[in-house]
N, C-alpha and C positions, 0 to 999 in steps of 0.2 A: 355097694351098688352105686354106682353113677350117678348125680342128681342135678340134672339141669336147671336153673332157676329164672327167671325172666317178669316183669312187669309189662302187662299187657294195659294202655288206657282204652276206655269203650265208651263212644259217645252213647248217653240213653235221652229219651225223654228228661229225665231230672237233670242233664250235666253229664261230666267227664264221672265213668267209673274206674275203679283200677281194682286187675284181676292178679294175685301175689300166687305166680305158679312155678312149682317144685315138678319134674317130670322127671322121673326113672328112667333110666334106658328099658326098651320093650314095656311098657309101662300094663298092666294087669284091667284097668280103667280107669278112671277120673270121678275123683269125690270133692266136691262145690260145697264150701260153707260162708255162712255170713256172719257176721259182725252182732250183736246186740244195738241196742238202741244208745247205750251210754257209748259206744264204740267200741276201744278196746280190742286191738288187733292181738296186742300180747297177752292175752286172755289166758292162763293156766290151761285150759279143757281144749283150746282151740291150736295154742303149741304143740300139747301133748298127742290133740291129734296129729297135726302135720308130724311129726319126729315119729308114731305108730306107721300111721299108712304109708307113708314114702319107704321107711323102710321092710313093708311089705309089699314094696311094689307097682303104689298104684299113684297117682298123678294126682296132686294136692292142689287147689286154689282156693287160696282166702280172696271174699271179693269185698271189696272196699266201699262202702255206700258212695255216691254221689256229694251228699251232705256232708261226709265225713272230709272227704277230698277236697271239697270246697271251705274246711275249718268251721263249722257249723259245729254246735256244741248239742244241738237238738234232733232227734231225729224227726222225719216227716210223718206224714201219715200215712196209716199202711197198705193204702194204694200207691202212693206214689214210691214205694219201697219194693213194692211190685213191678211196678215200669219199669224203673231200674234195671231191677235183677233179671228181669226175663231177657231180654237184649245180652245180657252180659251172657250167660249161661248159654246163651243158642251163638254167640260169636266163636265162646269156646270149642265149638264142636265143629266149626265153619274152618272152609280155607286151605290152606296149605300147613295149615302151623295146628289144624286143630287135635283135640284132645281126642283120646280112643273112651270109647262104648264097653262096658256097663256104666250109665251116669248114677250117680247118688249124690241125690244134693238133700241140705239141711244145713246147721249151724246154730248156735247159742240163742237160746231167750229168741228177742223177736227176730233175729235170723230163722229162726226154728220155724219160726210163723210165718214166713215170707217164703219160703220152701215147701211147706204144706199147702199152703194157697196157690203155688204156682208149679206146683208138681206134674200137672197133666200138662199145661202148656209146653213143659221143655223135653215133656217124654221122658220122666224120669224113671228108672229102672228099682230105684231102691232110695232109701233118706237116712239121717243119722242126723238125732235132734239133741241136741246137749241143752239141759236147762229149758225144757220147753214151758214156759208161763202159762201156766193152764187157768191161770185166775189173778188176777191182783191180789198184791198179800191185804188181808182179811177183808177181802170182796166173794167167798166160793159163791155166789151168786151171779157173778159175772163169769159166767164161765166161758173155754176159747175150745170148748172140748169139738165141736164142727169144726175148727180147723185141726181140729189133732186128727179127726174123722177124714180128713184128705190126705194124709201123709202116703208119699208114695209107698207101696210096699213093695217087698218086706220092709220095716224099717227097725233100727236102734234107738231105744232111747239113753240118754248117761243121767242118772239124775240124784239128785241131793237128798239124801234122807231128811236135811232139816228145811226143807226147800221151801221159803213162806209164800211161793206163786206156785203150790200145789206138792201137796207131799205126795212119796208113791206110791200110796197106799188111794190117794184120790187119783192120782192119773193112772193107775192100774186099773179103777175103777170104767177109766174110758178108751183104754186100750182098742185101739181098729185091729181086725184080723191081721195076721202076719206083723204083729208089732211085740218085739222084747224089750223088755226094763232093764236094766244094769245099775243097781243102786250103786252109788258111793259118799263117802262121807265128804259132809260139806253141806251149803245154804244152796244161793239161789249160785252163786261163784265159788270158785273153790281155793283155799289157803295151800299155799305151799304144800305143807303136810300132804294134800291130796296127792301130788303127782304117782306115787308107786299105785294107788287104786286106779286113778284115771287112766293109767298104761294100762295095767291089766283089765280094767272094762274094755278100753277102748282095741286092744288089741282080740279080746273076743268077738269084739264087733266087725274087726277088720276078718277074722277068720273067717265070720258069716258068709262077709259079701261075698269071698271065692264061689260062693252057688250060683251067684248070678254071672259067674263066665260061660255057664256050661248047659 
């Protein structure tokens, strides 16, 4: 299948962002993920996404913080990770060049979280949370389970059996309606070794979305 790729920059409130998009020919819709806070664009869970859904069809954009663009080593706060993203995500959908509908956005760790929180803003159809931090490792009193409580639905989660920012057994525990788990082996990131699990989670996940064309 055909796979166009292109770098989009997007002035936001924070700075210049940059949107890294793989587009199918006849493209199925468009899935949005973000970065973690350490960065990390070549992420294991965030490749093996892009190389799943593209080759199921549907329109991939890693979006690039602000921060990260500008060589920042830190990320902001997650407001201003919000401003960001929201701009980026509604650009993609704008225009002559924009992305086709069902949207699903989400992304790694605090991507995950910046997705959840701004889920209704972008009208999002469905999410896909890889590594969602559901607490600080040995904080479960801090918990981020209200933002796990916004993810658009339906959503996927990919998550780490040995995952110290909340096992699945604790984010199952906070599960929003219309939301599945996909355990696989790994921490909060995953080792090499993961990739043949993270394909097959993430490609169950990708079969889901087909319901949302229809």
């Amino acid at each position: 299948m055909p796979v166009t790729t292109s770098v989009r920059e997007v002035e936001t409130p924070q700075g210049v962002a940059r949107a890294h998009v793989r587009r199918p020919r006849g493209a199925r819709g468009t899935v949005v993920l973000g970065h973690g806070a350490g960065g990390g664009l070549g992420a294991l869970d965030l490749a093996v996404a892009g190389e799943v859904l593209t080759g199921e069809g549907w329109a991939f954009v890693l979006v690039e913080q602000p921060w990260l663009v500008a060589g920042r080593r830190i990320a902001g706060r997650p407001p201003t990770l919000d401003e960001a993203w929201v701009p980026v995500v509604r650009s993609l959908l704008a225009g002559r060049a924009r992305l086709p509908r069902p949207l699903v956005v989400g992304g790694r760790s605090a991507g995950a979280r910046v997705a959840c929180r701004t889920g209704a803003q972008v009208q999002a159809d469905g999410s896909l949370l890889l590594s969602f931090p559901l607490h600080p490792p040995g904080r479960p009193d801090r918990l981020r389970a209200d933002e796990l409580a916004l993810a658009p639905s339906p959503s996927w989660l990919v998550h780490g059996r040995a995952d110290p920012f909340g096992t699945p057994d604790e984010v199952r525990a906070h599960l929003p309606e219309g939301a599945s788990l996909l355990e696989v082996a790994g921490a909060h990131s995953f080792p090499a070794g993961s990739r043949a699990a993270l394909t097959a989670a993430l490609t169950t996940a990708a079969q889901g979305l087909d319901a949302l064309r229809h």
